[in-house]
N, C-alpha and C positions, 0 to 999 in steps of 0.2 A: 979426325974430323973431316977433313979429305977426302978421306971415304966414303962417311957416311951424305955428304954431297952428292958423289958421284954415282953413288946409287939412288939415291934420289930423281936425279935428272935419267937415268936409265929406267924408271917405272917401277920400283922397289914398292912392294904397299906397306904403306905407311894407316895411320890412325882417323886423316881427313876424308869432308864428303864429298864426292866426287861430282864435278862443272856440270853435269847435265842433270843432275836432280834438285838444283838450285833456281828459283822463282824471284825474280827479282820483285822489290816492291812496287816499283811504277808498273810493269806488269801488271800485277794483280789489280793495281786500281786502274786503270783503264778498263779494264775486262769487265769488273764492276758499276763501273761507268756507263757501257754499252749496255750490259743486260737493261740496269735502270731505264735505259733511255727508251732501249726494245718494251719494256713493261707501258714506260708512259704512253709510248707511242697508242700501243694497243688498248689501252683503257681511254683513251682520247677517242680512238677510232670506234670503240665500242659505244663512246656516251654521242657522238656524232651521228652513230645510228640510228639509235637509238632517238634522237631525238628528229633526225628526219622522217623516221617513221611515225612518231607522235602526230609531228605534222602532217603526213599525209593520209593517216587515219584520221586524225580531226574533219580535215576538209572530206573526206570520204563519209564522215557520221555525219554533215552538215549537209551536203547535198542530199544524203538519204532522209534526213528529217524536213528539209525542203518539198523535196517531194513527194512526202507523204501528206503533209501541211498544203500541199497545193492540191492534190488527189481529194482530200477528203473534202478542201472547200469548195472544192468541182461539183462532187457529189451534192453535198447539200445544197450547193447552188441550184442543184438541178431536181432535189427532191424533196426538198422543204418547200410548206406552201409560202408565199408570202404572207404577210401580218400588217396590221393595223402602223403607222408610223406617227409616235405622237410628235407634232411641232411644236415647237418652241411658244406659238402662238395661237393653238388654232384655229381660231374665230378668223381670225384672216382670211383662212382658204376653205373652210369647211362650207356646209350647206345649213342654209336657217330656218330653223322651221316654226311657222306663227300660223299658230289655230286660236280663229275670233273666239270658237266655239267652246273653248276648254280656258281659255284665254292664258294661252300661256306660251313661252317664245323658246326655243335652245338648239342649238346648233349642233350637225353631227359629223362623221366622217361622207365624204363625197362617194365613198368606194362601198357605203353601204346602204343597207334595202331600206328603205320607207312601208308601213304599213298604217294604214289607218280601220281600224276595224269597229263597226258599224253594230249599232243595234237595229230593232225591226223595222224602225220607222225610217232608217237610212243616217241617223244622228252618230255623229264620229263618237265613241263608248270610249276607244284612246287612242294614243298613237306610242306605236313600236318602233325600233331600230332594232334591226339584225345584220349583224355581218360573220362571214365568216371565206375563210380565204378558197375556200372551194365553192362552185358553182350554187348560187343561190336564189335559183328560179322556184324551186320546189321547197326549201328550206325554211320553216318556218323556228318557233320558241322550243317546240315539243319535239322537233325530229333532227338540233342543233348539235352536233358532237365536236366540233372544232370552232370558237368563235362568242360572241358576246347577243346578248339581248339586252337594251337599255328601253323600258316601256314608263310612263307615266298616265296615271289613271286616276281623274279625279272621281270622287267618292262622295255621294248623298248620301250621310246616314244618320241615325239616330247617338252616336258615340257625342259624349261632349270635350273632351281632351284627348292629346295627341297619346299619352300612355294608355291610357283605356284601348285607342286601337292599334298602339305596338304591341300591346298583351297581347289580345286575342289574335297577330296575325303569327306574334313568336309560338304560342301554343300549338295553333293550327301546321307549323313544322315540326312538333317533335312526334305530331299524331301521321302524319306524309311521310315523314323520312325515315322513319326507322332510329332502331337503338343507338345507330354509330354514327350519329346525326349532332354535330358542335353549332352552338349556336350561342353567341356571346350575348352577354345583355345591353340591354337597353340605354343609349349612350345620346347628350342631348348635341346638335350641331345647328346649321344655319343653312336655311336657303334664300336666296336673292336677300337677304337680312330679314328673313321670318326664322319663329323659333320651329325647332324640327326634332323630331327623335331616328335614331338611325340604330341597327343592328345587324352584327353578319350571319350567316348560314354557311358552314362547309359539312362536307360530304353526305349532301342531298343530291344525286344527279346533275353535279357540278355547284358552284360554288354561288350565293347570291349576297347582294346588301339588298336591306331596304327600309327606304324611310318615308318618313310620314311630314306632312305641313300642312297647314289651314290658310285657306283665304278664300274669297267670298263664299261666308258658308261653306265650305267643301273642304272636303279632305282630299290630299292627294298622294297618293300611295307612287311613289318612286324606285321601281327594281331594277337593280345593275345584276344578272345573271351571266356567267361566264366558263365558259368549259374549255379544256383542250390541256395540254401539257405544261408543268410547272412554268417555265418561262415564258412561253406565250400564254398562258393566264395572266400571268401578270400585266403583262401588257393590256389584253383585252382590259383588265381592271382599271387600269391607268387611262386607257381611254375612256372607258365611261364615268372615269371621277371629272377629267376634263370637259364632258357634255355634260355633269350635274353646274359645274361651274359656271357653265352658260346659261344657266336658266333663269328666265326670267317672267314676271307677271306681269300680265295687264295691270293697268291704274285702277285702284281702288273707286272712282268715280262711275267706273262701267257697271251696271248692274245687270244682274244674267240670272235668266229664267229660269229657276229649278226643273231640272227632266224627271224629279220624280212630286207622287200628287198623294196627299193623307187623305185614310179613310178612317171614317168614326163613326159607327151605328148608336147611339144612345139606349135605344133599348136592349140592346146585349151587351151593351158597353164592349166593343168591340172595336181596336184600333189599330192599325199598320199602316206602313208605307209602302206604295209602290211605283212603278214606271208609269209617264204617263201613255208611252205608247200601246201601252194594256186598253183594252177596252169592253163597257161592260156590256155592249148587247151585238159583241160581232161573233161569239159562239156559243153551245149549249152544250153542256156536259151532265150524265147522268146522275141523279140522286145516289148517294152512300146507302141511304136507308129508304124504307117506307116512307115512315112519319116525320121526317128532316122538314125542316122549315128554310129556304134557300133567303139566305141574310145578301150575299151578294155573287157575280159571277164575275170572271175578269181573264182576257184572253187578249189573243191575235192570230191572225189567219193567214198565211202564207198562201193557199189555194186550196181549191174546195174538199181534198183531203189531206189538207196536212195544216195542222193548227196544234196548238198549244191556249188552254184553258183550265181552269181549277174555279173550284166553284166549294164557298164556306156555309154551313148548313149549322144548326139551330136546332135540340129537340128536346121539349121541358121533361125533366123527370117525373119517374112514375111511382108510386108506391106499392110495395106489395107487403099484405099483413102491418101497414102503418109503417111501414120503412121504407125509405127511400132506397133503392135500387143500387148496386155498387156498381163504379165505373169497370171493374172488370167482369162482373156478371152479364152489366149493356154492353161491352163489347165481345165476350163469348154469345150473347144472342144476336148479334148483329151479323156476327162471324155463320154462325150457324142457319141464319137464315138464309145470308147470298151461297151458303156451300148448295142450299136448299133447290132455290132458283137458277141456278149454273144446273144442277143434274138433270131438271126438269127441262133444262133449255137443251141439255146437250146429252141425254135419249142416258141419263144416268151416268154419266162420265163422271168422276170425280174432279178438280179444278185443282191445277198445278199449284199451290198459295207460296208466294214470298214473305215472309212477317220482317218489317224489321224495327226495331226500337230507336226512337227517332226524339229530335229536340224541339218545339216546335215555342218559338215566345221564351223559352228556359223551362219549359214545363213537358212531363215526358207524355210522348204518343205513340201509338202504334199503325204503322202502313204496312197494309196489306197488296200484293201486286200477285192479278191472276186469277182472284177471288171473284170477282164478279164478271157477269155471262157478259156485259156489254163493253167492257176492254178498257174500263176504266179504273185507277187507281182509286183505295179507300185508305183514310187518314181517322184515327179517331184520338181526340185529345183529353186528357185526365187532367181539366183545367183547376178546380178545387172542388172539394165536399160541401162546401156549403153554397156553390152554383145553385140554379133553380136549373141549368140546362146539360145538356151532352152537346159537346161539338166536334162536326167532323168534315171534311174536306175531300172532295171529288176532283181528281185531277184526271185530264186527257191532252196524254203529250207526245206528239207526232214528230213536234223540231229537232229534239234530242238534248243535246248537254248542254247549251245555251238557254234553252226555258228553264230546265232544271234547278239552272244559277241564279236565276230571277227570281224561281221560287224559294230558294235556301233563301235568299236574300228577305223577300217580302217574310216568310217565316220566322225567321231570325226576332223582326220586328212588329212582331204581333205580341197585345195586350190583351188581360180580360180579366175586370174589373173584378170584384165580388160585386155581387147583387144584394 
């Protein structure tokens, strides 16, 4: 045993592991300790970046949307026109408009045009409001592309209810506008606390309401028309709901001169209304026919060549072989006679002829334009068969589109009776 000691402590190899390939355990967790700590550290450092950057991309996308948000509203500050601003109240500050003559009161924007538009004799016919945010010296209903028309026009007519003349003016758009022409129906409201009928119109050459109310005697036809881009339409519309709201009527005690005057011939039984500023012996217009018998003449004369005149004419029927004559045979000889007198006048030329089929009372007629050598329009009406007459109508119109209207108008409301 002794021995085996002593070689022991001399470096004998023996069975055990030898001191330097031995790991203590405190060791190893320390070691483990540190790695941990080195991991946290660096995931710490990483989510701290991480979120500095966050932060300073936020503020970097906030300034950039800042700035674009102020860029853009520079711009439209600078290239949008300005608009109509409705107030809170705006009779307050607005402008008021009272016409004895129409007798009717309502107030508009201060920033927009007044028109009062006139017929011959110089009598206000109605009054308009146009605005629109671009210059509007030249600007009138017809040549509007940005902006509202709000116009009131009272109306002498023969209608007796307020639907009878919302029909005919809703029809009168779907014959204007075209196929892709919306027009809602006929819906009842109130003005100054009169009954009223009201209806809208979109996609006609902008967008229009219009309604209808009675008082003294008179119709009075109300259009809010307005054009320009979704949101500034609306606006425009908003303002002119705002000026129907301000309307208002004279007192029913006032009585007011009708501007228009009946005619009635008894022996043609022959009736219509017209202007009274028409007059019957201020021009002369040429006979239709030959044989025409002149029932009455009715014009106005702006100067000594330029007038507006028509003139209604009377011619008993004829018989041929014990028959009365057809309204289309009298008007192919009629026809055929002025082609007759035009060549004669004009060394054989033949005469440029317009025909068009026309309404004349609800009863169909034909005008002729070109036909005749003396430059006047021929009208012949297919009143009934069992007439004793033919009638037909000479017109000479120098004014242009305004006589025209008076004559739709007087047209419209012409009668003739059976005999």
């Amino acid at each position: 045993m002794e021995q085996n000691i002593i070689s022991n402590k001399l470096g004998t190899p023996t069975n055990e592991v030898p001191l330097e390939n031995i790991t203590l355990p405190e060791i190893s967790e320390k070691e483990e300790t540190i790695k941990r700590g080195k991991r946290k550290f660096q995931l710490m450092l990483f989510i701290l970046l991480g979120l500095i950057g966050t932060v300073i991309l936020s503020i970097v996308l906030i300034k950039l949307i800042q700035f674009i948000q102020l860029n853009n509203k520079k711009n439209f500050e600078t290239t949008e026109p300005p608009i109509v601003i409705i107030e809170e109240n705006p009779q307050e500050s607005w402008i008021q408009y009272d016409n004895p003559k129409i007798k009717i009161k309502f107030k508009y924007p201060n920033n927009a045009k007044l028109i009062e538009n006139k017929n011959f004799e110089g009598d206000i016919r109605n009054a308009e409001i146009i605005y629109s945010p671009k210059a509007m010296e030249n600007i009138d209903g017809t040549s509007l592309i940005d902006g509202f028309v709000f116009r009131i026009t009272p109306l002498s007519i023969t209608k007796i209810d307020l639907d009878s003349v919302t029909t005919v003016k809703r029809e009168s758009f779907y014959a204007e506008c075209g196929p892709n022409v919306e027009i809602s129906s006929s819906r009842p409201t109130m003005i100054d606390g009169l009954d009223a009928r009201t209806f809208d119109v979109r996609n006609c050459t902008g967008d229009f309401n219009v309604t209808y109310t009675n008082k003294f005697g008179l119709f009075y036809e109300i259009v809010q028309l307005y054009r320009g881009d979704v949101g500034f339409r609306q606006q425009y519309m908003n303002t002119t709901e705002e000026m129907v709201k301000s309307i208002s009527f004279y007192p029913d005690e006032i009585v007011i001169e009708s501007p228009f005057q009946d005619f009635y011939n008894n022996n043609y039984n022959l009736k219509f209304i017209y202007p009274k500023e028409l007059s019957s012996d201020c021009c002369i217009v040429a006979n239709p026919t030959q044989n025409a018998v002149k029932i009455i003449t009715l014009g106005v004369k702006e100067s000594e060549n330029k007038q507006g005149v028509f003139g209604i004419y009377a011619e008993r029927k004829k018989r041929i072989n014990n028959e009365i004559i057809t309204f289309d045979k009298y008007v192919q000889e009629q026809k055929n006679n002025l082609i007759s007198d035009y060549k004669i006048v004009n060394d054989g030329k033949e005469p440029t002829i317009v025909e068009e089929l026309i309404k004349i009372g609800g009863m169909s007629a034909t005008r002729f334009k070109g036909l005749s050598w003396k430059g006047n329009d021929v009208i012949f009406i297919n009143v009934t068969s069992t007439s004793n007459y033919f009638y037909s109508i000479s017109i000479d119109n120098s004014l242009g589109e305004g006589f025209e209207n008076i004559l739709n108008d007087i047209f419209n409301s012409m009668t003739f009776k059976k005999r």
